[in-house]
C-alpha positions in Angstrom: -24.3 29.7 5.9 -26.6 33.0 5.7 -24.7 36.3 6.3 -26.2 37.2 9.1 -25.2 33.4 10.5 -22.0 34.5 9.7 -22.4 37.9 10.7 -23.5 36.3 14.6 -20.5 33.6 14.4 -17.9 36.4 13.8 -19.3 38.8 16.3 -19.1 35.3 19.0 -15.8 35.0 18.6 -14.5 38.3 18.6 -16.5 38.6 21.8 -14.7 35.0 23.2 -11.0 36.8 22.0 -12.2 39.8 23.9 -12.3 37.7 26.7 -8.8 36.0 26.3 -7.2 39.4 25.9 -8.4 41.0 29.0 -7.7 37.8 30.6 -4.1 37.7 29.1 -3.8 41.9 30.1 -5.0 40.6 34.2 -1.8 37.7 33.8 0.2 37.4 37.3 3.2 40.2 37.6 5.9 38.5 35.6 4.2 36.6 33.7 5.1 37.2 29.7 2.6 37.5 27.3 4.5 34.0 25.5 4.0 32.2 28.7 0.6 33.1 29.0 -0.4 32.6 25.5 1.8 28.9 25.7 -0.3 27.9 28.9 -3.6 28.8 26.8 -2.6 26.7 24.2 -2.2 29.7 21.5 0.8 31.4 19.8 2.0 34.9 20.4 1.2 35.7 16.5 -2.5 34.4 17.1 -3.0 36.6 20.1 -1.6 39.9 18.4 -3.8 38.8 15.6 -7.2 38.7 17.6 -5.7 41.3 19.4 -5.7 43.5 16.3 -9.2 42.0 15.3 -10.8 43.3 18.7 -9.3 47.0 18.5 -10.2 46.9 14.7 -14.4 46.1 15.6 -13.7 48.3 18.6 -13.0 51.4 16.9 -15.4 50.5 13.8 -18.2 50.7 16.9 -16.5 53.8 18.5 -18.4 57.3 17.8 -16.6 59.4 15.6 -13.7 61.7 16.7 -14.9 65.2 18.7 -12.9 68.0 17.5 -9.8 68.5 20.4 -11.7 71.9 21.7 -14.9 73.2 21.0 -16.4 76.5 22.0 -19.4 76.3 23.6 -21.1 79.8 23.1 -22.7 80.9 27.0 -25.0 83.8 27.8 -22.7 86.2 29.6 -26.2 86.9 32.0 -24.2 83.0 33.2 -21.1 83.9 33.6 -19.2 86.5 36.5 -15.7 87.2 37.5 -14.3 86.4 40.9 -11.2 87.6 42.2 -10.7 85.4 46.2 -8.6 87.7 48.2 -8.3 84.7 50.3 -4.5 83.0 49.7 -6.0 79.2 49.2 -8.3 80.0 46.6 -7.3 80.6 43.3 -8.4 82.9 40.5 -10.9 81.8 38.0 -14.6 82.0 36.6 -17.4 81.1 38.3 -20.4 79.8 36.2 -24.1 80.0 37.5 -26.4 78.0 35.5 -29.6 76.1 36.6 -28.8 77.0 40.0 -25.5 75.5 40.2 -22.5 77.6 40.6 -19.2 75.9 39.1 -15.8 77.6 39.7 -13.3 77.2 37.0 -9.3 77.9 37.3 -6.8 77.3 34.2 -6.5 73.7 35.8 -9.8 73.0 35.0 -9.1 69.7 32.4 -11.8 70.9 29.8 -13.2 67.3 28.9 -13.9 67.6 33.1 -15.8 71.1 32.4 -17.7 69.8 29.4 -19.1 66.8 31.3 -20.1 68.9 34.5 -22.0 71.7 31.8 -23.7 68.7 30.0 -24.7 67.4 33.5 -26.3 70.5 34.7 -27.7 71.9 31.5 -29.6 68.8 31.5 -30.6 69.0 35.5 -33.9 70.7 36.1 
């Protein structure tokens, strides 16, 4: 057998325990992973095995890690401070950019922030 025959074979089967795993993870409340893997005709070893296999192709296929906070360097002709007198909004930064004005707080979840910024540094 060529290597990429075996290459494909290997990549066919990961992709059919792929689909036995998120089966198995969607099993009936109160239904064990032992009697699920005994009604599929495999053993609880065999599952944690292809189990591992799957995450292990997973992650070899996953981009690499971002660094946990980047700074993003902004013209400050983008960025102005708001102080709301009014009691139900809250303090923050409001960024214009594009035409899109995006108010931030200390709530703000940053991956949330870093997707909306790609989004409309991208819109034209």
């Amino acid at each position: 057998m060529s290597s990429e025959a075996a290459a494909a074979a290997v990549r066919y089967r990961l992709k059919e325990w792929a689909l036995q795993i998120r089966e198995c993870q969607n099993r009936p409340a109160g239904m064990s992973v032992v009697d699920w893997c005994a009604s599929h005709g495999i053993t609880k070893a065999n599952y944690y095995y292809r189990l591992r296999r799957v995450r292990e192709a997973c992650l070899e296929n996953f981009p690499p890690e971002a660094p946990a906070q980047q700074i993003i360097p902004v013209n400050p002709g983008f960025l102005r401070q708001e102080i709301q007198s009014d009691a139900d909004t809250q303090q923050g930064l409001s960024v214009s950019v594009n035409g899109f004005s995006i108010h931030v707080t200390e709530s703000t979840p940053m991956p949330l922030l870093a997707a909306v910024l790609e989004v409309v540094r991208d819109a034209e």
